[in-house]
Biotite code that builds the C-alpha atoms (Angstrom):
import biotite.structure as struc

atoms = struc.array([
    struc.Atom([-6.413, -11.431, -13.092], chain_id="A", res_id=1, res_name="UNK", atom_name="CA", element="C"),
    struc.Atom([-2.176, -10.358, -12.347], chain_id="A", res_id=2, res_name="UNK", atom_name="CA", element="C"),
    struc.Atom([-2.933, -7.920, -14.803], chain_id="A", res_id=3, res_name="UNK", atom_name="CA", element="C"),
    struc.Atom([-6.432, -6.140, -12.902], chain_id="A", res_id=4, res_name="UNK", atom_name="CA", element="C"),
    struc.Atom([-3.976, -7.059, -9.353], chain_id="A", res_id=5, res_name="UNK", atom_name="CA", element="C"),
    struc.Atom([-1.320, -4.517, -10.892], chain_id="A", res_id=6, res_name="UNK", atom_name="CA", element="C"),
    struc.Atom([-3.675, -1.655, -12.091], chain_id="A", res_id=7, res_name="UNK", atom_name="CA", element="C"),
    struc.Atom([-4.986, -2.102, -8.611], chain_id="A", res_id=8, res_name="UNK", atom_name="CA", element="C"),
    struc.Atom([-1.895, -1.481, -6.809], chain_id="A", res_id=9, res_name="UNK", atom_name="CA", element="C"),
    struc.Atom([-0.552, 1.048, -9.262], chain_id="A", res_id=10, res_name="UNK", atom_name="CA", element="C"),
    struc.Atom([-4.040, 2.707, -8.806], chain_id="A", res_id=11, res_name="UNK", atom_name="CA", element="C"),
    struc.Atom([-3.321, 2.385, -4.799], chain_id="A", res_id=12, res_name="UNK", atom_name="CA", element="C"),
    struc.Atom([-0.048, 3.996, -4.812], chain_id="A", res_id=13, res_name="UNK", atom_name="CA", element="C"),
    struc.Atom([-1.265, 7.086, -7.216], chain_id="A", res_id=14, res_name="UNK", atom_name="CA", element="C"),
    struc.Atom([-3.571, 7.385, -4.327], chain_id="A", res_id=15, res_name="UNK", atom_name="CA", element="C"),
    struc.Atom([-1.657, 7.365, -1.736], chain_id="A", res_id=16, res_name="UNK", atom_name="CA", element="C"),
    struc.Atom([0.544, 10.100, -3.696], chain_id="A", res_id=17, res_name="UNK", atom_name="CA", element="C"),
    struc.Atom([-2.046, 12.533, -3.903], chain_id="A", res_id=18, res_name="UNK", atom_name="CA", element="C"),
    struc.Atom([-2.999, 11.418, -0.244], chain_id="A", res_id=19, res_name="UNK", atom_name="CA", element="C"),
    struc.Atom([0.195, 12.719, 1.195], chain_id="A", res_id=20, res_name="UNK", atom_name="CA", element="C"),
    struc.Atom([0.603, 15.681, -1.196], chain_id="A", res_id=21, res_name="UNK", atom_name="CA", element="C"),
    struc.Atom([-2.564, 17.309, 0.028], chain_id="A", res_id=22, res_name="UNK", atom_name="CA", element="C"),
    struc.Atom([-1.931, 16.536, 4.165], chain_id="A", res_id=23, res_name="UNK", atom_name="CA", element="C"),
    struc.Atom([1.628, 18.135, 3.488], chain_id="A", res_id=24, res_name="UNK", atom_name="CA", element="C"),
    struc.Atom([0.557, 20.912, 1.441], chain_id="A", res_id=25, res_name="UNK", atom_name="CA", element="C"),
    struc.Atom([-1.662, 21.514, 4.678], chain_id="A", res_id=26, res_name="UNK", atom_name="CA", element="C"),
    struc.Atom([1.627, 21.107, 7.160], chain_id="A", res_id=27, res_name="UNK", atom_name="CA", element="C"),
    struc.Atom([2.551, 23.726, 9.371], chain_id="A", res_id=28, res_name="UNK", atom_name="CA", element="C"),
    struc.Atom([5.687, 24.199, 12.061], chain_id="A", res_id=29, res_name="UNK", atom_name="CA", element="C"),
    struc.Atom([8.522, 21.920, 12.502], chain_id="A", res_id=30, res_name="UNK", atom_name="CA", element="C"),
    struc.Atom([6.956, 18.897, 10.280], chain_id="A", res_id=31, res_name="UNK", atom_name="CA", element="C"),
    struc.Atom([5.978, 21.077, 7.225], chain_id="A", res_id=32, res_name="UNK", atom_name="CA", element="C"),
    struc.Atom([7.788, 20.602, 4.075], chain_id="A", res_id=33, res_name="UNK", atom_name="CA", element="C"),
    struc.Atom([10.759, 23.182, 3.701], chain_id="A", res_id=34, res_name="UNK", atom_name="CA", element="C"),
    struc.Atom([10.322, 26.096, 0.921], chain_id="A", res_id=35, res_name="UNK", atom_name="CA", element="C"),
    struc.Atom([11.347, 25.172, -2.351], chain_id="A", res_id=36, res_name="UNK", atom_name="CA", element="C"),
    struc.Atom([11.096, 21.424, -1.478], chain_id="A", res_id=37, res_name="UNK", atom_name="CA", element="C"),
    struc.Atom([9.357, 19.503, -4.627], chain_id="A", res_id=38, res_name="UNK", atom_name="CA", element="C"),
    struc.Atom([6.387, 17.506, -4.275], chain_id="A", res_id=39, res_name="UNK", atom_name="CA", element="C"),
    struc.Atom([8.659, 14.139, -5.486], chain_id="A", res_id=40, res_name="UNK", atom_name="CA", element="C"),
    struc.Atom([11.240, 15.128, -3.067], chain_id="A", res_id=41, res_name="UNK", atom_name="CA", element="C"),
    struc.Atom([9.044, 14.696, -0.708], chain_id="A", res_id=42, res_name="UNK", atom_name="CA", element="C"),
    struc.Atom([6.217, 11.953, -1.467], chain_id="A", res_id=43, res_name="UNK", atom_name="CA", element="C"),
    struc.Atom([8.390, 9.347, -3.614], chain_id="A", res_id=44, res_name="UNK", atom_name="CA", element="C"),
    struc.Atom([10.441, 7.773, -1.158], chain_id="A", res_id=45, res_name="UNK", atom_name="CA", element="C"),
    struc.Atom([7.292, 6.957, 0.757], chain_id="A", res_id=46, res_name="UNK", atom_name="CA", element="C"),
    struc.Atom([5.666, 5.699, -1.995], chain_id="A", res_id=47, res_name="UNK", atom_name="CA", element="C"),
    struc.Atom([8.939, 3.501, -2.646], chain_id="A", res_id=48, res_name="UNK", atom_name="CA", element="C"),
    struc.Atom([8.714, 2.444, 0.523], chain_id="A", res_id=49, res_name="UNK", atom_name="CA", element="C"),
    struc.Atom([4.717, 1.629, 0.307], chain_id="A", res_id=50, res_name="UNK", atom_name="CA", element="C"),
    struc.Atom([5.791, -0.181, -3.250], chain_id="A", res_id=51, res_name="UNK", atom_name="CA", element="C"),
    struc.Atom([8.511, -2.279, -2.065], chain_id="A", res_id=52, res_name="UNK", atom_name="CA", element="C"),
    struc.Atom([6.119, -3.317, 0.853], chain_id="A", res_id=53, res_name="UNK", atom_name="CA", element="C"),
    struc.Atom([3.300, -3.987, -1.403], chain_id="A", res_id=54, res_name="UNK", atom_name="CA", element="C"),
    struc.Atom([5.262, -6.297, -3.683], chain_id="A", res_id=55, res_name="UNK", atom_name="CA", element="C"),
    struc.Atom([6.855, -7.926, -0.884], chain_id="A", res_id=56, res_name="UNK", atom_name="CA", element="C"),
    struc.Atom([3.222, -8.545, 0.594], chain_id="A", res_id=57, res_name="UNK", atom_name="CA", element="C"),
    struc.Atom([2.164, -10.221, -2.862], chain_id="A", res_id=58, res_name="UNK", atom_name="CA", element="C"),
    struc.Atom([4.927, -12.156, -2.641], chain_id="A", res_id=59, res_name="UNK", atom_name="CA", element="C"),
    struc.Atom([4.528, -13.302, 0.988], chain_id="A", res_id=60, res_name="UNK", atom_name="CA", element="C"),
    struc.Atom([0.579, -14.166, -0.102], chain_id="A", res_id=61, res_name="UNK", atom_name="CA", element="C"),
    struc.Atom([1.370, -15.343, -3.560], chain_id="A", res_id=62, res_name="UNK", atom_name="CA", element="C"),
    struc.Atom([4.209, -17.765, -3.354], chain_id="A", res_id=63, res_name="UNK", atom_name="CA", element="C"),
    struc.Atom([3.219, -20.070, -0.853], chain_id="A", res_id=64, res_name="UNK", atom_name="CA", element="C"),
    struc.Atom([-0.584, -20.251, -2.956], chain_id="A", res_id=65, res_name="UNK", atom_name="CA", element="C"),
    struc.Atom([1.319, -21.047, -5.745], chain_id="A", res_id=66, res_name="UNK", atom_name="CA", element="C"),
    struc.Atom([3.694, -23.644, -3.659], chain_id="A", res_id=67, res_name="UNK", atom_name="CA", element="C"),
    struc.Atom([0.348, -25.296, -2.781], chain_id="A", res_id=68, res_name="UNK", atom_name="CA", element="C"),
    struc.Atom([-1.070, -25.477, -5.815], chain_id="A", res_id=69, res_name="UNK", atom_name="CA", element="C"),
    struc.Atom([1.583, -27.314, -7.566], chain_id="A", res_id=70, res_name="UNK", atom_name="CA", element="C"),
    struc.Atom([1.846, -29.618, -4.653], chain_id="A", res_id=71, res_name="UNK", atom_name="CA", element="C"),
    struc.Atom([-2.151, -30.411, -5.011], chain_id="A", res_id=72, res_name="UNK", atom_name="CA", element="C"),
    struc.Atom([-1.721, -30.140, -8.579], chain_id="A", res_id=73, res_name="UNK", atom_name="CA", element="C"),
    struc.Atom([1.098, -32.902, -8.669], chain_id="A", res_id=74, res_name="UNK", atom_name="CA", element="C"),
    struc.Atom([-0.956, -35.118, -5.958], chain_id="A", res_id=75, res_name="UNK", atom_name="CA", element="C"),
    struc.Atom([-4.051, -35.276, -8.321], chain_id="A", res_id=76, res_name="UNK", atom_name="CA", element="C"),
    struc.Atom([-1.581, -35.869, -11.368], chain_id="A", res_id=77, res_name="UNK", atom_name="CA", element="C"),
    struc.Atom([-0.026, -39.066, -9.965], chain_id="A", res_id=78, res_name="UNK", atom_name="CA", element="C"),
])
């Protein structure tokens, strides 16, 4: 089931990168991308940012689950 959870999210973020490729390859004025500026220049420190939030989001959901379930899981034991 992790392993499903992490094709998901690396699924999400590939996404998200060709997202935010195609809106700034559509940019124009002050907030368009400068000439010569790469597409990972631009995109991957949003997409760090998106990861680091993710995982920091499963962790936030996941740990206290897990917390609880050893807790039940030592109640029904003893």
């Amino acid at each position: 089931m992790k392993i499903l959870l992490a094709f998901a999210v690396i699924a999400l973020l590939l996404l998200m990168l060709v997202l935010l490729w195609i809106r700034g390859s559509f940019k124009s004025g002050p907030a368009a991308p400068a000439k010569g500026t790469s597409l990972f220049a631009e995109i991957l420190p949003r997409a760090f940012i998106w990861g680091i939030g993710l995982a920091l989001g499963f962790l936030v959901v996941e740990l206290p689950l897990a917390i609880l379930g050893g807790i039940l899981a030592a109640l029904l034991l003893s």
